[in-house]
C-alpha positions in Angstrom: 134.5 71.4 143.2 133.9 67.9 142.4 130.5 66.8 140.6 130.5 70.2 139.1 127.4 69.3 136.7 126.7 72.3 133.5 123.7 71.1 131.6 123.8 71.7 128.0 120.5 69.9 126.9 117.3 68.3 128.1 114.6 66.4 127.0 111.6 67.4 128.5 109.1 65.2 126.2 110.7 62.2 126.8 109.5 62.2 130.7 106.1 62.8 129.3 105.9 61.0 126.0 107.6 57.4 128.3 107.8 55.7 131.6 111.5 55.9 132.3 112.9 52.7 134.5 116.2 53.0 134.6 118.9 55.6 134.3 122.7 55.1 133.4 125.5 57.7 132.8 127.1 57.4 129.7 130.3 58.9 127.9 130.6 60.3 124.3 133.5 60.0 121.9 133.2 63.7 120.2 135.5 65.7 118.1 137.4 69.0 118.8 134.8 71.0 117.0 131.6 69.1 118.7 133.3 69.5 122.1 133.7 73.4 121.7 130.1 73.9 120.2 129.0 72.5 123.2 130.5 74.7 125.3 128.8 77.1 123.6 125.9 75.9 125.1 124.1 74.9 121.7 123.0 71.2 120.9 119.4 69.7 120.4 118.4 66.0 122.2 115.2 66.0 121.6 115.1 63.8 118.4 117.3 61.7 119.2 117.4 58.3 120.3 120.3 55.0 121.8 120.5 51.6 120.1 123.1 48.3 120.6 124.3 47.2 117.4 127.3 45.1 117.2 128.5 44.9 121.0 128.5 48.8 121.1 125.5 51.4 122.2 125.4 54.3 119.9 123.2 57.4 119.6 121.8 58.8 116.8 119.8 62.4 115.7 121.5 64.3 118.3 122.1 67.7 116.8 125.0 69.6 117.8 125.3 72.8 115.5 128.5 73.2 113.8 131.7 75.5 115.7 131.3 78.8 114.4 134.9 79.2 114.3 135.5 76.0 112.6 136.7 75.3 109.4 137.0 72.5 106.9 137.4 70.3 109.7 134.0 70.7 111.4 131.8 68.2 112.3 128.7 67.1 110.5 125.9 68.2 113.1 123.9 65.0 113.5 126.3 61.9 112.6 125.7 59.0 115.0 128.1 58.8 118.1 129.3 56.1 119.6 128.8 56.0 123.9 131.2 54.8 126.5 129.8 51.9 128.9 131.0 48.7 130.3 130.5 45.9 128.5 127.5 44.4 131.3 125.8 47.9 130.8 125.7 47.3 126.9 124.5 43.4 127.2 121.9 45.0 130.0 120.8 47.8 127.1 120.6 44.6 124.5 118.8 42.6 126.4 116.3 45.0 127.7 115.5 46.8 124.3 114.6 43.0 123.0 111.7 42.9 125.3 108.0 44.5 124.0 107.8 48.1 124.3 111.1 49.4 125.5 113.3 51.9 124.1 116.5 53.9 124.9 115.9 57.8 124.9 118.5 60.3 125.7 117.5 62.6 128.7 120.1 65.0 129.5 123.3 66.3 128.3 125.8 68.2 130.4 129.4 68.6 131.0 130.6 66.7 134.3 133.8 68.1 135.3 134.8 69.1 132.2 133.4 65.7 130.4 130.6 65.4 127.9 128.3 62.9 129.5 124.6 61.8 128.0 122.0 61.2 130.8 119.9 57.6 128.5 116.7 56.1 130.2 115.4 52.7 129.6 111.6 53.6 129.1 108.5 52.2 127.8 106.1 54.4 125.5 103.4 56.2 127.4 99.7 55.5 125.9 97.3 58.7 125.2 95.5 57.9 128.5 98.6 57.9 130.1 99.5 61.0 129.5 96.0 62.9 129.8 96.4 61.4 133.6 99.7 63.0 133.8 98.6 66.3 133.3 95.6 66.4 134.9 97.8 64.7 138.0 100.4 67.5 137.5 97.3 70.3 137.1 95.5 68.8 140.5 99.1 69.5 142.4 99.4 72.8 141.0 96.1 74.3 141.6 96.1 72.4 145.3 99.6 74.2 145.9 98.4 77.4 144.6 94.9 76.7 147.1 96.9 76.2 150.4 99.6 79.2 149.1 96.7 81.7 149.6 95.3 80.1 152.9 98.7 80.6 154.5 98.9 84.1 153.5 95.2 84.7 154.8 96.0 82.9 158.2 99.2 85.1 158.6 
C-alpha cells in the first residue's frame, strides 16, 4: 500500500484565480494537536499562501481548527508553519518569487502514508480576461460532451 494518498484540503480557486508552472511536494513541521485535527479531516487552504524568508519557505493563513479533545496545549489555528524542502528547492522558490508576477499558493493538503504533505504551485495571477476564457473554455467542453453523450445514446 505504498503512495497511499488521503486528501484533507484543496484549493480549487487557486487553479482558476493563477496559471500554475510548477508543482513541488513539500513537508510540514506540525504539532500533536494539528496532526490529530487533521485526521479529522478538518483544515481550510484556501487563504493561505508560501513565502522564503531567511533561507526557509514557510506558509502562512492555513487554518487548521483546534483538536476537539485538546487542552491547554492546543494549537493556535492559523500560526505560520515552517515546510520541509531541500535547500536547491528553497533558492529555486527565492529566486522564482523575485521575478514580476509570481507567487507561491498552496494547492492540496493530504496525508501521504501517514505524513502531512502540502501540494505549493509556482503560479502567476490570472487577469479577468483570463479567466472569462476559462470558463467559457470549460462551458464549450461541457455542453460538447453533453451534445455527443445524447448522439451515442440515439445511434444505439
Amino acid at each position: 500500500m505504498a503512495d497511499a494518498i488521503k486528501v484533507i484540503a484543496t484549493n480549487r480557486a487557486a487553479r482558476h484565480d493563477f496559471f500554475i508552472d510548477d508543482v513541488l511536494e513539500a513537508g510540514l513541521i506540525l504539532t500533536g494537536t494539528e496532526v490529530k485535527s487533521l485526521r479529522q479531516g478538518r483544515a481550510v487552504i484556501g487563504d493561505g499562501y508560501v513565502y522564503v524568508e531567511g533561507g526557509e519557505a514557510w506558509a502562512e493563513n492555513i487554518h487548521i481548527p483546534e483538536y476537539s479533545q485538546g487542552t491547554w496545549t492546543n494549537h493556535a489555528p492559523k500560526r505560520k508553519r515552517k515546510l520541509l524542502l531541500h535547500r536547491e528547492q528553497i533558492e529555486d522558490l527565492q529566486q522564482r518569487t523575485r521575478e514580476k508576477g509570481y507567487t507561491i499558493v498552496p494547492l492540496r493538503l493530504y496525508f501521504l502514508d501517514g505524513r502531512v504533505k502540502l501540494e505549493i504551485g509556482v503560479a502567476r495571477g490570472k487577469k479577468q480576461h483570463d479567466k472569462r476564457q476559462a470558463l467559457r473554455e470549460k462551458q464549450d467542453k461541457r455542453e460538447a460532451e453533453r451534445t455527443f453523450g445524447t448522439q451515442r445514446g440515439i445511434n444505439r
